[in-house]
N, C-alpha and C positions, 0 to 999 in steps of 0.2 A: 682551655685549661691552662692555668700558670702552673709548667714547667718545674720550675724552681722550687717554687710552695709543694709540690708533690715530690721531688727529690728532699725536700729539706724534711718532709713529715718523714719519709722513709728512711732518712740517714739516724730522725731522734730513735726511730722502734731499731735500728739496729747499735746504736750505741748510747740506749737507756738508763744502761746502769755506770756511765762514766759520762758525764757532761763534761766535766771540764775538756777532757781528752777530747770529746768529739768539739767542742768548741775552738779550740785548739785546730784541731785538725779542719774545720770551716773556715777560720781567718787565713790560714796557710795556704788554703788552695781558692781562697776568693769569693764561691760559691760552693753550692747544694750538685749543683749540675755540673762543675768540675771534677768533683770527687767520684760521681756516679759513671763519669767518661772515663775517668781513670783508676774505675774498680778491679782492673786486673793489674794496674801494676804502679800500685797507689804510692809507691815510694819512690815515685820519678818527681810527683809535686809533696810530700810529707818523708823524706828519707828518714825521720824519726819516730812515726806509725810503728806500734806498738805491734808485734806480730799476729799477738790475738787480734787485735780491732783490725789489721789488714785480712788477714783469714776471713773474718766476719765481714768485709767490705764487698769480698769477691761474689757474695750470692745475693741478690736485690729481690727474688722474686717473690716472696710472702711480704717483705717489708712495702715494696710497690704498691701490690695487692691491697694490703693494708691500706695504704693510704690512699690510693685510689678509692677504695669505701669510703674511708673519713671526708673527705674533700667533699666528695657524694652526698654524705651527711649535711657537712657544713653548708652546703650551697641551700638546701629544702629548709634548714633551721636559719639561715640568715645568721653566721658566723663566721668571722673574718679569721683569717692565717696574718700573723703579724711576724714576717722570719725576720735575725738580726740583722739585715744590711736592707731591710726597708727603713724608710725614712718615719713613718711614724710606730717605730719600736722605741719603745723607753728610752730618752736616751741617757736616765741617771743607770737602770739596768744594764745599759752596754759598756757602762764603763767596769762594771762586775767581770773577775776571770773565772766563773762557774755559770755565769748568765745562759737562761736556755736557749737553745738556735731556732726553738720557733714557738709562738704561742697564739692560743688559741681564744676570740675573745669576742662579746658577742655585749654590744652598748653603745652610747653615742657621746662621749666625752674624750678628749684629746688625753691622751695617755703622756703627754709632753706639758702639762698645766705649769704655769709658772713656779706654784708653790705647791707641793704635794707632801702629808707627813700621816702617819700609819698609827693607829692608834688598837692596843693590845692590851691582855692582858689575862687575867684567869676564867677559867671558864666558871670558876663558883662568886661571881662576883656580888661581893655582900651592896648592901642600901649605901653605904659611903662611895662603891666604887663606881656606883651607877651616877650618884650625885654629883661628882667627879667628870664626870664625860659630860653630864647637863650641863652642868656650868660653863665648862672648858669649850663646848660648841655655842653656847648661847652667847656666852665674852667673843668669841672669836669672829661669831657671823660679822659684828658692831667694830673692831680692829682689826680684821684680813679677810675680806669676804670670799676671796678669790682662790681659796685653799682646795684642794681635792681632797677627802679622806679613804684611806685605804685602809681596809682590814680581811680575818679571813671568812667570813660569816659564821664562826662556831658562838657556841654556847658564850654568856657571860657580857664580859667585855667589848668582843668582835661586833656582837649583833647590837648591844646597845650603842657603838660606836656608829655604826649603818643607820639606827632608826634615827636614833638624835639628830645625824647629818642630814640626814634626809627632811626632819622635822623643823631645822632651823636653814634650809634655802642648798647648803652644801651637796656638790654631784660628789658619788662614794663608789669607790671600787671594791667590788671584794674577789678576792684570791683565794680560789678554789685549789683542794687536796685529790681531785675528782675532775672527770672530763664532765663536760655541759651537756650533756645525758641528761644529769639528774642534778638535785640539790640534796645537799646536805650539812646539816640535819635539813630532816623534810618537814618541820615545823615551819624553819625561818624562810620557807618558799613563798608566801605570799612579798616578803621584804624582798626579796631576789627580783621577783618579779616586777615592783615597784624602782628598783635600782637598773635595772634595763634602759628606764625612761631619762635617770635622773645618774649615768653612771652608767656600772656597770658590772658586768662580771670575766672574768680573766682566769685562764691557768695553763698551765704547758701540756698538760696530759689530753691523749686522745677521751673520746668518748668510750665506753665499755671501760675507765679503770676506776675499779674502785677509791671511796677513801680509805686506804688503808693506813697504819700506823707511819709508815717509809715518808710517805707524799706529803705529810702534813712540816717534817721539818725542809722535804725541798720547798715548797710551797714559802715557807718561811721567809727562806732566803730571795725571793719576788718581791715581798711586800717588804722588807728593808730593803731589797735594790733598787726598787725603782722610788724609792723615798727621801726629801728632804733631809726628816728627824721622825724618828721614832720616839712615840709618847706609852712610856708603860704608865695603866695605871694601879691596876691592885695584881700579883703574884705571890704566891707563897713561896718559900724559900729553893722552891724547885719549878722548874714550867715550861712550859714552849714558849712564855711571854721573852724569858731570859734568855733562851736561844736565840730570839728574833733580835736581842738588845746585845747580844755578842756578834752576831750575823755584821748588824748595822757599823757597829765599833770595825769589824775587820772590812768594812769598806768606807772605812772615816766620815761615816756619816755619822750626823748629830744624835745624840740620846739623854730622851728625861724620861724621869720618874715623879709621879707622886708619892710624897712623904705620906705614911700612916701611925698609926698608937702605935705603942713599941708594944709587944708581944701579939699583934693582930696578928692573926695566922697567914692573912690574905694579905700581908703589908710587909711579911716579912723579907720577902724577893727583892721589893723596892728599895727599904731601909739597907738593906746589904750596897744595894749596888751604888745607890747612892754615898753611904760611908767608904765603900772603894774607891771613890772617882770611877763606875763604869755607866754614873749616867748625871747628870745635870738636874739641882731638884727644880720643882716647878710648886707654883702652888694657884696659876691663874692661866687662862690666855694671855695675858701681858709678857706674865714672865719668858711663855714661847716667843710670841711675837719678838722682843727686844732681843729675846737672844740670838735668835733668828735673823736680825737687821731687818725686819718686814713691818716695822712700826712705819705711819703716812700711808700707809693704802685706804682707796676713798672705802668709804664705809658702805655697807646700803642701805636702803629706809629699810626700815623696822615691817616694813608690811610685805611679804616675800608672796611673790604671784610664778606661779606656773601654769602653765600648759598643763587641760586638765586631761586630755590623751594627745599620742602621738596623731601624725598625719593618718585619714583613715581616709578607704574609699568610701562612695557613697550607701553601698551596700553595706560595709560594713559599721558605719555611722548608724544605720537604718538600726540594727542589730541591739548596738551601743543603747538607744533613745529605747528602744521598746524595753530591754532591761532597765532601762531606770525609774521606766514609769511602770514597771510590773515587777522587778523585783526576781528572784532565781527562778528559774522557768526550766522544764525539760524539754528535749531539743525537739518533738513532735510537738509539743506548746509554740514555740518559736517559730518552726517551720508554717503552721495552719496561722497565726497572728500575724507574720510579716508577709506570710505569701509566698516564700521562697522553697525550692523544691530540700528535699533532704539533702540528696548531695551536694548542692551547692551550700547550703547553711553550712552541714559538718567540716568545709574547707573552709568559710572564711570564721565559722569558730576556731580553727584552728588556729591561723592567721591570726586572729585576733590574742588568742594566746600566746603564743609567740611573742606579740608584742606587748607581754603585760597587762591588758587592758579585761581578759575573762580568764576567768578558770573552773575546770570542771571539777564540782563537788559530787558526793558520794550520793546514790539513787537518779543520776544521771542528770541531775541539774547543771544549768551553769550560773556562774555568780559573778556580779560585774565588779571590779576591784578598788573603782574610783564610784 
C-alpha cells in the first residue's frame, strides 16, 4: 500500500471544506505522512495551523478508515491516486494556491499534454452553439492536432465539447463534480466510457459524493487550472461557463469567447465578457491558435485511425468477437455460446466494462460499445 496516497486521501476527508488551508498546510510540512506523524502537535512543523484544523488533525481514525476503503475501491476499479508532489500531477494545476492535494483519476492520456485548453459553456446550448464547437474542433484537428480538451461532461456545451473531440482524433478529459462511482448525468455514460480509451475522467472527490450544487464550482476550478485557455462558447448572462472564465483570469490563464447576435439569450454572457476585456474574442481555430503562439504544428492526415479496443486477454477478445457477430446477448446466451462457466464470464464482463469496451443494458443484456 502507498503510504502517502492513504495519508494524503485521509488529510482531504479531514480538511474538505478548506483546500486552500489544507494545501497550505501540505506544502509546509512536505508530505501527507509528515503531518499525520505530527498530528498531535502539528504546530512544531505549521506554527500558523489554524486552531480548528489542528483540533481536527489530532483524530485520524474515521478519516484513515475512510480511505483505507477508497484505495480498496480504487485498486478493483483500476483508478489511479494522483497526490500534488507526484510527478504526473498537472502541473499547470500546481501552480493554482487552492489546487486539490489529491486526485483521483481513472484513463490513459498524460495529464501534462503539451497544449491543453477547456472548452465550456451553457448547458441550454442552442444549434449556433453546437456549430461552434464543430467547427472549432474540425479547424483545430487540421492547425494543432496535439491539443487535449477538457470539459465537465454536463449537459449542453461540455458533452458536445467531448463527442466532437472525440469524433475529430482529439484524447478529452472530463472533470467530474462526483467520485467515479457513478456518471453524471447518466445519459452521457456511454461517452465517459468511450473517453476512458481516448482520455479520460478526473475529479478530487472520493467515491460515495454526490454531484451536488457545492462540487460543481470546485470542480470548475480543475478544469481552468490545469488548462492552457479557456474557450467559452454560448452563456447567458449568468452561468458556471463565467465562473470557469473568472476562475481562469485569476490564474492568468488565457480566455476566449464566442461572439453571438446581440439580444441572443445564450450569447449574452460571451458578448458581456468580451466588451469587458474578461475574454479575447475568437471566431475560428486560427484565431486560438495564433493567439496562442501554436501556429506550425505538423498537422495530421485527414484520415484519423484508432485502436478499435484497448488491450484485451484472450478470453476476453473471445467475448468481444461473439458480441459482434451476435449482437446484445444475455449473459446465460454468452456463457452456453462461448463455453465459459458463469462466474468466470460475469468477471471478465466486468472487466471488460471497466474498460469501456461492454455495457450492461436493461433485461440483462450486454451490449458491445464499439
Amino acid at each position: 500500500m502507498n503510504y502517502e496516497h492513504l495519508y494524503t486521501l485521509a488529510l482531504t476527508r479531514i480538511g474538505f471544506f478548506n483546500p486552500v488551508n489544507m494545501l497550505q498546510l501540505y506544502k509546509m510540512a512536505g508530505s501527507a505522512t509528515a503531518i499525520y506523524e505530527s498530528r498531535h502537535s502539528i504546530s512544531d512543523i505549521a506554527p500558523l495551523c489554524p486552531p480548528r484544523l489542528a483540533e481536527a488533525l489530532s483524530d485520524w481514525g474515521e478519516p484513515l478508515q475512510r480511505a483505507t476503503a477508497e484505495m480498496e475501491f480504487m485498486e478493483r476499479h483500476g483508478i489511479s491516486a494522483i497526490a500534488f508532489n507526484d510527478d504526473d500531477y498537472p502541473q499547470r494545476l500546481r501552480e493554482c494556491n487552492d489546487a486539490p492535494v489529491i486526485l483521483y483519476y481513472k484513463g490513459v492520456v498524460n495529464l501534462n499534454c503539451q497544449h491543453i485548453i477547456n472548452i465550456i459553456g451553457t448547458r441550454h446550448a442552442t444549434t449556433y452553439g453546437q456549430d461552434m464547437v464543430r467547427r472549432l474542433l474540425s479547424e483545430l484537428r487540421l492547425l494543432c492536432p496535439d491539443v487535449l480538451i477538457v470539459s465537465g461532461l454536463a449537459y449542453g456545451i461540455d458533452i458536445c465539447a467531448h463527442r466532437e473531440a472525440l469524433a475529430n482524433g482529439f484524447d478529452t478529459i472530463g472533470v467530474l463534480a462526483h467520485g467515479l462511482d457513478q456518471i453524471y448525468p447518466p445519459r452521457h455514460r456511454d461517452t465517459a466510457y468511450e473517453m476512458l480509451q481516448h482520455g479520460g475522467l478526473l475529479t478530487e472527490f472520493m467515491s460515495q459524493t454526490n454531484a451536488d450544487k457545492q462540487n460543481f464550482v470546485r470542480r470548475n476550478r480543475i478544469v481552468a487550472g490545469m488548462s492552457d485557455a479557456t474557450v467559452l462558447v454560448e452563456s447567458a448572462s449568468k452561468g458556471g461557463g463565467l465562473i470557469t472564465c473568472s476562475i481562469a483570469r485569476s490564474y492568468s490563464r488565457d480566455v476566449f469567447a464566442f461572439p453571438g447576435a446581440v439580444g441572443a439569450r445564450y450569447s449574452e454572457g460571451c458578448n458581456s465578457l468580451i466588451r469587458d476585456n474578461g475574454a479575447a474574442l475568437i471566431t475560428s481555430a486560427a484565431d486560438l491558435v495564433s493567439a496562442m503562439g501554436w501556429a506550425g504544428a505538423e498537422a495530421k492526415p485527414a484520415a484519423i485511425e484508432r485502436q478499435l479496443f484497448p488491450s484485451l486477454s484472450e478470453e476476453e477478445q473471445h467475448i468481444v468477437s461473439f458480441l459482434q457477430q451476435c449482437g446484445d446477448q444475455q449473459l446465460n446466451v454468452i456463457s452456453v455460446r462461448t463455453g465459459m462457466p458463469i462466474s468466470q464470464l460475469s468477471a471478465l464482463l466486468f472487466q471488460l466494462e471497466m474498460k469501456g469496451v461492454v455495457k450492461p443494458m436493461a433485461g440483462g443484456n450486454y451490449h458491445l460499445l464499439k
